[in-house]
C-alpha positions as CSV (number, residue, x, y, z in Angstrom):
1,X,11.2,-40.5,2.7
2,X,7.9,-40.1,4.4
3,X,9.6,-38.8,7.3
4,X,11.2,-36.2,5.6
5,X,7.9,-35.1,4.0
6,X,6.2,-34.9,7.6
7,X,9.2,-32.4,8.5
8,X,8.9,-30.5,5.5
9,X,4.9,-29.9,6.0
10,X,5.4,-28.8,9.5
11,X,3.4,-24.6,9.2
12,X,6.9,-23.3,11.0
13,X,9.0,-24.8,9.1
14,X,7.4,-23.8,6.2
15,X,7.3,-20.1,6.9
16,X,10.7,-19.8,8.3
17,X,11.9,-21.7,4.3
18,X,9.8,-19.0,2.6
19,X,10.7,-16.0,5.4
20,X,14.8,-17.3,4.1
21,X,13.3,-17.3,0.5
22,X,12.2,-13.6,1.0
23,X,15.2,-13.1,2.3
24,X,17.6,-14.1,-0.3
25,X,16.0,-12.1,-2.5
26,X,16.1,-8.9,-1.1
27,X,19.9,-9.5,0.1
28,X,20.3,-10.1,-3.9
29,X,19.2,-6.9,-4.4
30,X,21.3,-5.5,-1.5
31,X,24.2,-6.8,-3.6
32,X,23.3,-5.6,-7.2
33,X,22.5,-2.0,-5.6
34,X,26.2,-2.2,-4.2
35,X,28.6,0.0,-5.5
36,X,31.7,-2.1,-5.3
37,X,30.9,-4.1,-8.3
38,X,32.5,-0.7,-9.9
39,X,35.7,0.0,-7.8
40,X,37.9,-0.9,-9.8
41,X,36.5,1.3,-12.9
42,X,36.3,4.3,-10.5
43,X,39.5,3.9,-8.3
44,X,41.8,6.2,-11.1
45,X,39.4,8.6,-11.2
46,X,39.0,8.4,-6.9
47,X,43.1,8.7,-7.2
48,X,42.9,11.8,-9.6
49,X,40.9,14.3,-7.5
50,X,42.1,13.3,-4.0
51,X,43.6,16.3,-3.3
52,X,40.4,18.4,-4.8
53,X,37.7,16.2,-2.7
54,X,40.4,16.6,0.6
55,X,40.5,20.6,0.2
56,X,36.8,20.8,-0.1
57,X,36.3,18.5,2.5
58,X,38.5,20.3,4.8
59,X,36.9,23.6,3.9
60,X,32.8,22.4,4.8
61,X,34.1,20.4,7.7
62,X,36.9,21.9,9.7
63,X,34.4,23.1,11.9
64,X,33.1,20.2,12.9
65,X,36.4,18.3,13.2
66,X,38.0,21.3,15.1
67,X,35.6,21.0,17.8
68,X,36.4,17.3,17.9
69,X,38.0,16.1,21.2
70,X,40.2,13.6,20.2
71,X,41.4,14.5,16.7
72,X,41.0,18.5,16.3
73,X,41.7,19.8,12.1
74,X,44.7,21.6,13.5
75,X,46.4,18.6,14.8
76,X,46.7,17.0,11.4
77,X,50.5,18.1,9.9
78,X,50.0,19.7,6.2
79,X,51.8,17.6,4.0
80,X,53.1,18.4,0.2
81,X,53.3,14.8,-1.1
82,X,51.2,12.9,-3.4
83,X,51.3,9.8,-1.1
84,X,50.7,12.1,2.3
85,X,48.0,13.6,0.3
86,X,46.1,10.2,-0.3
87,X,47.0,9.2,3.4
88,X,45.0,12.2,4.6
89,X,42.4,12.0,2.3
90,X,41.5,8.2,3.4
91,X,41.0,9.4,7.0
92,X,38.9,11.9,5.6
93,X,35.4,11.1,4.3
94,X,34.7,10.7,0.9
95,X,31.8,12.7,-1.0
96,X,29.5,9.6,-1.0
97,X,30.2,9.1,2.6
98,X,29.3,12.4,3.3
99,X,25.8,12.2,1.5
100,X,24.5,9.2,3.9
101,X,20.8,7.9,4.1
102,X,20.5,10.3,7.2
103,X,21.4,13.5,5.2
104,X,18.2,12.7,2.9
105,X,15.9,12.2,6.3
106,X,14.2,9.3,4.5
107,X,12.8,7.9,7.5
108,X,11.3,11.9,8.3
109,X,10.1,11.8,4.5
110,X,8.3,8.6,4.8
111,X,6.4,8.9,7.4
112,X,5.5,12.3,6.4
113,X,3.9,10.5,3.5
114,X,2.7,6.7,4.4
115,X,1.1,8.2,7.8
116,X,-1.7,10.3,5.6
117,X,-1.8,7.6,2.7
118,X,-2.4,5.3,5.8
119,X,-5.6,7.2,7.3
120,X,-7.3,7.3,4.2
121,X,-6.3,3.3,3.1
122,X,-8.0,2.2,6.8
123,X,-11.2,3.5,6.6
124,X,-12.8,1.3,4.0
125,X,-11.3,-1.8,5.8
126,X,-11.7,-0.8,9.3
127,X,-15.6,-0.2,8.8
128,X,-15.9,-3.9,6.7
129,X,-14.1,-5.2,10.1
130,X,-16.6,-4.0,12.0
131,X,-18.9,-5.6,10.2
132,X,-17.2,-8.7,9.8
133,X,-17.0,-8.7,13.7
134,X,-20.8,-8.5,14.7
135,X,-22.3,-10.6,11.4
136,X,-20.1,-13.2,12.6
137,X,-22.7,-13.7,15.6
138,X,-25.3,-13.6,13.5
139,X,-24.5,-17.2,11.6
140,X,-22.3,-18.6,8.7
141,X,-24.1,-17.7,6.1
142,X,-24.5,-14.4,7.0
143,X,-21.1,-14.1,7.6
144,X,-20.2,-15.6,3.7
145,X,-22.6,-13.2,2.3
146,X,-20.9,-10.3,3.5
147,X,-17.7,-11.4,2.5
148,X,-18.9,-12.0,-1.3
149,X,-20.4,-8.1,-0.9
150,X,-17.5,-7.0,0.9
151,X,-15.2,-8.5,-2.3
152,X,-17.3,-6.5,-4.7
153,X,-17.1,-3.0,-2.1
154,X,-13.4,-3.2,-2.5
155,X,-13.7,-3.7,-6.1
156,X,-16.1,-0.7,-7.0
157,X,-14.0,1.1,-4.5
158,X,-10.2,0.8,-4.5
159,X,-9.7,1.3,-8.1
160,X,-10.6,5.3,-7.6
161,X,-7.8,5.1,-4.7
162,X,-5.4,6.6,-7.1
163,X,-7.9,10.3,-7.5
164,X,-6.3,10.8,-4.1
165,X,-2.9,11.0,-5.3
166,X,-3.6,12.8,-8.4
167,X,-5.6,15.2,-6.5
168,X,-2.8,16.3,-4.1
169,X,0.1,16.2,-6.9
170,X,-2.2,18.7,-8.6
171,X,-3.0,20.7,-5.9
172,X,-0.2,20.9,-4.4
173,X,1.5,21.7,-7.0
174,X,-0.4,25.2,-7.9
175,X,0.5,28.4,-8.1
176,X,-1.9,30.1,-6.0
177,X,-4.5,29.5,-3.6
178,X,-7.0,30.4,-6.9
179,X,-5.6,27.8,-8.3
180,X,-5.3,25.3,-5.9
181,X,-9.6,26.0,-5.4
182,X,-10.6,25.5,-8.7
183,X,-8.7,22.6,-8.9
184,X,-10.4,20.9,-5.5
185,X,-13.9,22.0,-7.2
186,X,-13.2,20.5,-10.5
187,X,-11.6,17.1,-8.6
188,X,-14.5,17.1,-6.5
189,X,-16.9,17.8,-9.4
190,X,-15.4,14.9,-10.9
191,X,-15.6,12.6,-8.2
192,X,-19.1,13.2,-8.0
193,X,-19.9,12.2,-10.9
194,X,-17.8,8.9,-10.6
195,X,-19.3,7.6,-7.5
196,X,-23.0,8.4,-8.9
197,X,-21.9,5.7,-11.5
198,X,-20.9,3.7,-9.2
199,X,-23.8,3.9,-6.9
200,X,-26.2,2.9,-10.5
201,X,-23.7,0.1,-11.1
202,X,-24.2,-1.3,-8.0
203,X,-27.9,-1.1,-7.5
204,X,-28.7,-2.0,-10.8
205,X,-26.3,-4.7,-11.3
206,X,-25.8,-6.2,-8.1
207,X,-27.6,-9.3,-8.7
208,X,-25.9,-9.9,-11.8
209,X,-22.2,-9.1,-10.3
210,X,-23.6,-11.8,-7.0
211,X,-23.8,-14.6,-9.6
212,X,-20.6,-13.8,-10.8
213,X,-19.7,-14.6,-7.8
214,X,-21.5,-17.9,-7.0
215,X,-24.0,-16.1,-5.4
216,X,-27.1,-17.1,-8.1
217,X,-30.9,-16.2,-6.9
218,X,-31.7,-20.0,-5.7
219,X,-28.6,-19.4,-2.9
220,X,-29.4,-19.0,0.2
221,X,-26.7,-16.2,0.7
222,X,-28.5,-14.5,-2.2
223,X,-31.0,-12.7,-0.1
224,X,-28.8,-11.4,3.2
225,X,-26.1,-10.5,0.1
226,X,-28.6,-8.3,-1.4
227,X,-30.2,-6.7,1.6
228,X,-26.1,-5.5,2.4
229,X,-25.3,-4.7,-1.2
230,X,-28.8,-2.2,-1.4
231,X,-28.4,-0.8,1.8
232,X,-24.7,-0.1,1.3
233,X,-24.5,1.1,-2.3
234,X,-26.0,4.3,-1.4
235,X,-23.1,6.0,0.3
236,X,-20.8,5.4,-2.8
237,X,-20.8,9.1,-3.5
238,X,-19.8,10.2,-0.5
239,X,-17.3,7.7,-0.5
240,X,-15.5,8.5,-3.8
241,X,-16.0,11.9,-2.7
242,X,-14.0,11.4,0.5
243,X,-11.2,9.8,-1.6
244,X,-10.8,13.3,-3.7
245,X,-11.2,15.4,-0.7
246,X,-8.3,13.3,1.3
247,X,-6.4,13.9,-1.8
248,X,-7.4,18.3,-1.6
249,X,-6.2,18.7,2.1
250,X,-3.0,16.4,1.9
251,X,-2.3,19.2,-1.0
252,X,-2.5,21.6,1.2
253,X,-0.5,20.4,4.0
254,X,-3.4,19.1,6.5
255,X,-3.0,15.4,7.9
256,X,-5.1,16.5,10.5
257,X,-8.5,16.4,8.5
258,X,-7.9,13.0,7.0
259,X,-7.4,11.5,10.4
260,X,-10.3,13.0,12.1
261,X,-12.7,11.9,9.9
262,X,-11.5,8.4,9.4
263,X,-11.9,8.5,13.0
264,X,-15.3,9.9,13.1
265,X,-16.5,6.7,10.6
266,X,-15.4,4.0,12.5
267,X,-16.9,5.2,15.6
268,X,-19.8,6.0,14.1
269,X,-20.3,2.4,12.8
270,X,-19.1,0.6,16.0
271,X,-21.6,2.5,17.5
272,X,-24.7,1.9,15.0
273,X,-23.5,-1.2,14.0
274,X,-25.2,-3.4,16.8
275,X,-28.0,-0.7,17.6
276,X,-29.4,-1.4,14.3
277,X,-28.8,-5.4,13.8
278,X,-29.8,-6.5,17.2
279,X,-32.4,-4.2,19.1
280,X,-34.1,-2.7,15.9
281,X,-33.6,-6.2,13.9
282,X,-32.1,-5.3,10.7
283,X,-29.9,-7.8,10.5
284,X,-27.4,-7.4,7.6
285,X,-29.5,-4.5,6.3
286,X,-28.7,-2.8,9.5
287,X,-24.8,-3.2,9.6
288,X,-24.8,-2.0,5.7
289,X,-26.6,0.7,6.8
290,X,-24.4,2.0,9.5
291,X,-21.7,1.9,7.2
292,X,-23.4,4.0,5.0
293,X,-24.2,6.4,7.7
294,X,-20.8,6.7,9.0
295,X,-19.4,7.3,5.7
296,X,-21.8,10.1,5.0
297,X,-20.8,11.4,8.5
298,X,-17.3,11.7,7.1
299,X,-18.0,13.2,4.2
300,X,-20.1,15.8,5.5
301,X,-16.8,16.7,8.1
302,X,-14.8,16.7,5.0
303,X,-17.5,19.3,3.5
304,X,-17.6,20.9,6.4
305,X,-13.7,21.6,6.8
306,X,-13.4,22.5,3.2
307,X,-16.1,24.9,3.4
308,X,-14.7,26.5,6.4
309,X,-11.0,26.7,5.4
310,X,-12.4,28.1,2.0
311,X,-10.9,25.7,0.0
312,X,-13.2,25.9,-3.2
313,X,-13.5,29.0,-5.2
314,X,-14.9,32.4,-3.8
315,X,-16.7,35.6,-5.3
316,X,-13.3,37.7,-6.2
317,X,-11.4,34.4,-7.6
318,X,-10.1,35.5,-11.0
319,X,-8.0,32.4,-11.8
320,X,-9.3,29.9,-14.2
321,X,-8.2,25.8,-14.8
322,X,-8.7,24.1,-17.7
323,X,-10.7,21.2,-16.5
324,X,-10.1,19.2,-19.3
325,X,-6.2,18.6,-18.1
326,X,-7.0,17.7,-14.7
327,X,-9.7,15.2,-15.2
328,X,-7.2,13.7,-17.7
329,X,-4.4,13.7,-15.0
330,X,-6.9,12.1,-12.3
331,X,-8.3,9.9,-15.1
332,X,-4.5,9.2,-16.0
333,X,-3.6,8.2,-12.6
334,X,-6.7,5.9,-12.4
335,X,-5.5,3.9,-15.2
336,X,-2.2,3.5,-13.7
337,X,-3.3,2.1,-10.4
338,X,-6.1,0.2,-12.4
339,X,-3.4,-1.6,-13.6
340,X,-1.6,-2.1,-9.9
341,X,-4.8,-2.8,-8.3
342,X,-6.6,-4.7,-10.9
343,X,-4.7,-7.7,-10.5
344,X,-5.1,-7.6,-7.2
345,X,-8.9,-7.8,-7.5
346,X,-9.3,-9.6,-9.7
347,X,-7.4,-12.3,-7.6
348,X,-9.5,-12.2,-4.2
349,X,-12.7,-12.1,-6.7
350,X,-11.4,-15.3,-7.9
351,X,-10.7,-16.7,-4.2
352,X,-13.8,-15.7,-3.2
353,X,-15.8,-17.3,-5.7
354,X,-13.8,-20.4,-5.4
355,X,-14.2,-20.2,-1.9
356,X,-18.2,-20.1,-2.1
357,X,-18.8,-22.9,-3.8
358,X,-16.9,-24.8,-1.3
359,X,-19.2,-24.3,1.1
360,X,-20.3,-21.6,3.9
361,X,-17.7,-22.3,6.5
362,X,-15.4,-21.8,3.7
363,X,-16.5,-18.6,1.9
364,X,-17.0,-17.9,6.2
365,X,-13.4,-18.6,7.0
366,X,-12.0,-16.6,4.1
367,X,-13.6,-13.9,4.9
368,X,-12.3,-13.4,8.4
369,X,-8.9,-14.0,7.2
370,X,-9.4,-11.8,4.1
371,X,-10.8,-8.9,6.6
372,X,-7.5,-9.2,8.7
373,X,-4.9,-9.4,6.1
374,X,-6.7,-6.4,4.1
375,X,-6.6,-4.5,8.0
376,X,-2.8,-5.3,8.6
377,X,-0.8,-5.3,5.4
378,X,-3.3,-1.6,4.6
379,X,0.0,-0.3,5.8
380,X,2.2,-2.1,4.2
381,X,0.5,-0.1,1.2
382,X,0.9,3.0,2.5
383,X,4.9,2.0,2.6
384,X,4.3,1.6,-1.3
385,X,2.9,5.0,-1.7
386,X,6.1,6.7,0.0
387,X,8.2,4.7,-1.9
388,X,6.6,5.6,-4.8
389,X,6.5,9.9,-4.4
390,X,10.1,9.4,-2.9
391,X,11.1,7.4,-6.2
392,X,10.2,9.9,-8.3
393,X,11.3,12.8,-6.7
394,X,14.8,11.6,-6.3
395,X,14.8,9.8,-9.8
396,X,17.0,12.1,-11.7
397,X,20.2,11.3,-8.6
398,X,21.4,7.5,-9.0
399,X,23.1,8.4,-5.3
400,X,19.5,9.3,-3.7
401,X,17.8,6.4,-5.8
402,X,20.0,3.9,-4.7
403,X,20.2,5.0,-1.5
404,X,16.6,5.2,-0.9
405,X,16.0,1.8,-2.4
406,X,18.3,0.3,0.1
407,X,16.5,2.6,2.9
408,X,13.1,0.8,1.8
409,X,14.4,-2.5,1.3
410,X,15.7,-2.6,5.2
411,X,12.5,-0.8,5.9
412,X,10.3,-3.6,4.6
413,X,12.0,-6.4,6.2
414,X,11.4,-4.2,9.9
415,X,7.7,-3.5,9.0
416,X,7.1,-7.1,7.9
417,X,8.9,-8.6,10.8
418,X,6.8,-6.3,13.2
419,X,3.2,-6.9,11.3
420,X,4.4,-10.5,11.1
421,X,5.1,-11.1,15.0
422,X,1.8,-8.9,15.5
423,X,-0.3,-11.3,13.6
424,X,1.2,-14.7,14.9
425,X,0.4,-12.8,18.9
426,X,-3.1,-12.6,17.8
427,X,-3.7,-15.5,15.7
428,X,-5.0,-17.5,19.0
429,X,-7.3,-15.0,19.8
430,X,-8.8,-14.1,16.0
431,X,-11.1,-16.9,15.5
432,X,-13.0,-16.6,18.7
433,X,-13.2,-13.2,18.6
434,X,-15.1,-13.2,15.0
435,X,-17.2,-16.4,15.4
436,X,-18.4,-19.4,17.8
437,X,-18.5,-22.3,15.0
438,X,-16.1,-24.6,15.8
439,X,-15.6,-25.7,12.1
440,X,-14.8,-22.4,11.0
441,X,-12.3,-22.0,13.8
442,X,-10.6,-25.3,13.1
443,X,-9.9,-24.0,10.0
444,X,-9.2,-20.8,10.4
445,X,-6.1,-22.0,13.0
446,X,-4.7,-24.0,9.7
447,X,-4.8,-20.5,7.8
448,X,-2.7,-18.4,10.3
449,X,1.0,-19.5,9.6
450,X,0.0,-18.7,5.9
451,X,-1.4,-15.6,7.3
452,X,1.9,-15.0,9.3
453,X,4.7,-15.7,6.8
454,X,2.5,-13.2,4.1
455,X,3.1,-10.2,6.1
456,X,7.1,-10.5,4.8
457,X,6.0,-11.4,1.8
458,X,3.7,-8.5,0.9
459,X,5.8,-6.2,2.5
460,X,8.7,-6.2,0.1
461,X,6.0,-6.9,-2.7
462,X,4.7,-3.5,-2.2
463,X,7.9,-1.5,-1.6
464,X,9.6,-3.0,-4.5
465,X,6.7,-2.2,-6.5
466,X,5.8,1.4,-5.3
467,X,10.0,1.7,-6.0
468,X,9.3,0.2,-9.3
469,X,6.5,2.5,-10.3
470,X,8.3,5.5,-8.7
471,X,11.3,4.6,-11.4
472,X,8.5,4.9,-14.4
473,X,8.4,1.3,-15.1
474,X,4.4,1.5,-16.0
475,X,4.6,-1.0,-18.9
476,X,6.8,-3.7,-17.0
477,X,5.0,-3.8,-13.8
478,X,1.0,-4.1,-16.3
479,X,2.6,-7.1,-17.8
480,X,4.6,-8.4,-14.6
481,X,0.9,-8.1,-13.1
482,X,-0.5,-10.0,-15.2
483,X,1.4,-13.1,-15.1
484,X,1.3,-13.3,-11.6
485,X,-2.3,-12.8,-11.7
486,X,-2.5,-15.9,-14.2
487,X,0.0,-18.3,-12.0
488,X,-2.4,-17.4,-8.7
489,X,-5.5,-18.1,-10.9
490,X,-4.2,-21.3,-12.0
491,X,-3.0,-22.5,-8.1
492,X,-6.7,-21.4,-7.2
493,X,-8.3,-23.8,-9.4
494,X,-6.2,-26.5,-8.0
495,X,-7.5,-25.5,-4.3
496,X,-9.6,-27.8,-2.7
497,X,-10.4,-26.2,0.7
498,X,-10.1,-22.5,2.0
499,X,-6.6,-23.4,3.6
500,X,-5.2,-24.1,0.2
501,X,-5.8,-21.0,-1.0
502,X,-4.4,-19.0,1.4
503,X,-1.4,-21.5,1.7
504,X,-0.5,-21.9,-1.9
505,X,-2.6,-19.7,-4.3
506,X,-1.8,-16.4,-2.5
507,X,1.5,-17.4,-1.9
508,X,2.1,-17.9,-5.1
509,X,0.6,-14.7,-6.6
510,X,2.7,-12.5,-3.8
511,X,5.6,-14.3,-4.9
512,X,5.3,-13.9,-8.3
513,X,4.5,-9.8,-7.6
514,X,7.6,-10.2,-5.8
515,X,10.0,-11.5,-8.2
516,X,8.2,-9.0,-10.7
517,X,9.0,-6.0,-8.6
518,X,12.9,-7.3,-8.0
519,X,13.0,-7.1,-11.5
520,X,11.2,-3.8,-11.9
521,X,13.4,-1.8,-9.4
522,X,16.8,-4.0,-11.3
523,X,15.6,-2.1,-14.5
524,X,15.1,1.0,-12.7
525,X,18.7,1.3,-11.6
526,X,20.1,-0.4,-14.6
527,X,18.7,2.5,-16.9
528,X,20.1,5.3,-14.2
529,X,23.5,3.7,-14.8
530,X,23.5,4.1,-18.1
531,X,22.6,7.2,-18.6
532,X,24.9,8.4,-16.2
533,X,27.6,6.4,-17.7
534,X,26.2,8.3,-21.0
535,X,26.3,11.6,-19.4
536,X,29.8,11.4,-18.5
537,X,31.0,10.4,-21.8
């Protein structure tokens, strides 16, 4: 017995039982989306319009087939039979062979989405990587502080992700280029006024929001946390401003932008970064400062661009907007990914805390892993934002629905294979990189199979849920959230170091999401069935 429980607790054999686990369920899926489970009910009706599908088959393909080498249209004998007919028409491909995944382009379609969604999801996490790397010379607790302020960064933060959406749906969607300008004004407008909210939030109740987080006045990460949080909070109107102007130039067709300025940040910080905490001796005031300063740089090349491609509204503009509907669209799609992110957030909060008062080379070693699964799976999530637009673009077709869910569904298992293999290459080389105590190392080595297997994991977590959300399925995936939210809350509490956190807590909210998503994108399909079946009637 205690032989078999050695075996069992082995880290790869663990992940490859879950990896099998994940993929159970996503062949389950496979089968549900299949449409043999309704031959039989659609075979007459196949039978009765074989010689209809057959002649307009012949007519939009004899071209093709013609020109074939082997077996040229012309070959074929005509036959007047029934059963010649059928013959004929089985060599021939049916409709819903015709109309394959590549006739859709969904791989084109994808990337044309996730690519852009990607550029503006990295910058926030790439600059607190940065940072993670060069304040993990500086010490341990240094190195815990930032990751309790970086915890509450991605809280103020991420839940305004959504004003980028919102923002290109509407724009894009205008009439005119007068329209389209006073629509980036009044989204800009209004994302001015949300990160000034922010920014008072954060100044004014940072110390309050650090004990929240175990980080009370009498701690000694209490003063390095503040001198981050103060030095940091600053930039947050540029930053919420740089999340509606991503959303303004993806509506009008420019990737470009997005990806230069994203660029511009984290050079700009991997520059000032170390100029400012080592030779000027700032310390953690001086690597929350040159993230500041590189996300000001960004905005002002986002003000820049938008000022030169005259995207906001000029003299002879005649077109008016009423900005009542589209701050309640962006304040609509707020709420919805409040409720996607939310429990998210409200999860790593948890960790974190937990993870502070076990001690500094804890709250040390979760932040390092927290940096680099934020920094990997960031696009996984932009894999959830494609499947999401492409879902509800395609809704009213059950063929394109179900063939894009089974396009996402093999697309999540490649991504999280590849993210997967890239984070067990570098898991070796991650804890030396970010810092020279040998505790934290030690356990940061027992955290990378965890780490490894979650790449699967969250990959078909967020696809099934961007395909969920994509299908309408607001309500379900709120309360779906929040049950997983409450089983990873109650695994946290039974943690007692860092490593079980990230080995069962996590894994246990990510599966729940999981299963919650399965379910979500079952319902979607479900309803599409009957209302076809309703149509038809």
């Amino acid at each position: 017995m205690r032989k078999n429980r050695t075996i069992t607790n082995d880290p790869s054999i663990s992940v490859i039982v879950r990896c099998r686990s994940v993929w159970i369920m996503g062949s389950a899926l496979l089968l549900v989306l299949s449409p043999c489970s309704g031959y039989s009910t659609t075979l007459p009706a196949v039978r009765s319009s074989a010689i209809s599908s057959q002649t307009l088959i012949t007519q939009k393909y004899s071209k093709g087939l013609n020109n074939h080498p082997r077996f040229p249209l012309n070959a074929i004998a005509p036959s007047t039979s029934s059963s010649s007919l059928l013959e004929s028409t089985a060599a021939v491909p049916t409709p819903q062979e015709i109309v394959d995944k590549k006739d859709y382009q969904w791989t084109k379609q994808n990337l044309a989405i996730a690519l852009p969604a990607l550029m503006g999801l990295l910058a926030d996490p790439v600059l607190s990587m940065v940072d993670t790397g060069f304040v993990g010379r500086m010490g341990a607790v240094d190195l815990a502080a930032l990751g309790v302020c970086t915890s509450i960064f991605n809280m103020a933060f991420t839940v305004f992700r959504a004003t980028t959406v919102a923002t290109t749906s509407l724009v894009g969607s205008a009439s005119s280029e007068e329209e389209k300008r006073q629509i980036a004004k009044i989204s800009l407008q209004f994302g001015g006024v949300l990160g000034t909210l922010v920014l008072v939030a954060l100044r004014f109740g940072g110390p309050r929001m650090l004990a929240t987080m175990g980080v009370p006045s009498t701690s000694p990460l209490y003063k390095p946390a503040c001198n981050y949080l103060f030095a940091r909070c600053w930039a947050a109107p540029a930053v919420v401003g740089i999340v509606v102007a991503e959303g303004a130039f993806r509506g009008n067709d420019d990737s470009k932008t997005p990806l230069v300025a994203s660029t511009v940040a984290a050079l700009v910080n991997l520059v000032l970064d170390p100029l400012l905490m080592f030779p000027l001796g700032m310390g953690m005031a001086g690597a929350a400062a040159a993230t500041a300063i590189s996300q000001l740089g960004a905005a002002g090349l986002y003000a820049w661009r938008i000022w030169k491609r005259k995207m906001l509204p000029q003299p002879n503009d005649k077109v008016t907007v009423d900005a009542k509907g589209v701050i309640k669209n962006i304040v609509g799609a707020n709420l919805a990914m409040l409720t996607k992110q939310g429990a998210m957030l409200v999860f790593y909060t948890a960790a974190t805390a937990l993870a502070t008062r076990m001690g500094p080379a804890h709250v040390a070693t979760h932040q390092i892993a927290l940096s680099l699964f934020w920094l990997v799976t960031y696009w996984l999530d932009s894999g959830s934002v494609s499947s999401q637009v492409l879902m509800s673009k395609n809704i009213d077709s059950v063929q394109k629905a179900t063939s894009l869910t089974k396009y996402m569904l093999k697309y999540a298992l490649l991504q999280g294979i590849a993210l997967a293999s890239l984070v067990a290459a570098i898991g070796r080389f991650v804890p030396g990189v970010f810092t020279t105590d040998q505790t934290i190392q030690s356990l940061l080595f027992q955290c990378m199979p965890h780490l490894v297997f979650q790449q699967l994991l969250v990959s078909f977590t967020l696809i099934l849920e961007g395909l969920a959300l994509g299908g309408n399925q607001f309500r379900y995936m709120a309360a779906g959230m929040s049950v997983a939210t409450a089983f990873g809350v109650n695994q946290l509490l039974k943690a007692t170091s860092v490593v079980g956190i990230w080995a069962t807590a996590v894994n246990t909210f990510f599966g729940c999401r999981c299963l919650n998503g399965l379910i979500g994108v079952a319902r979607v399909h479900l309803g599409l069935r009957r209302r076809e079946a309703s149509s038809t009637l």
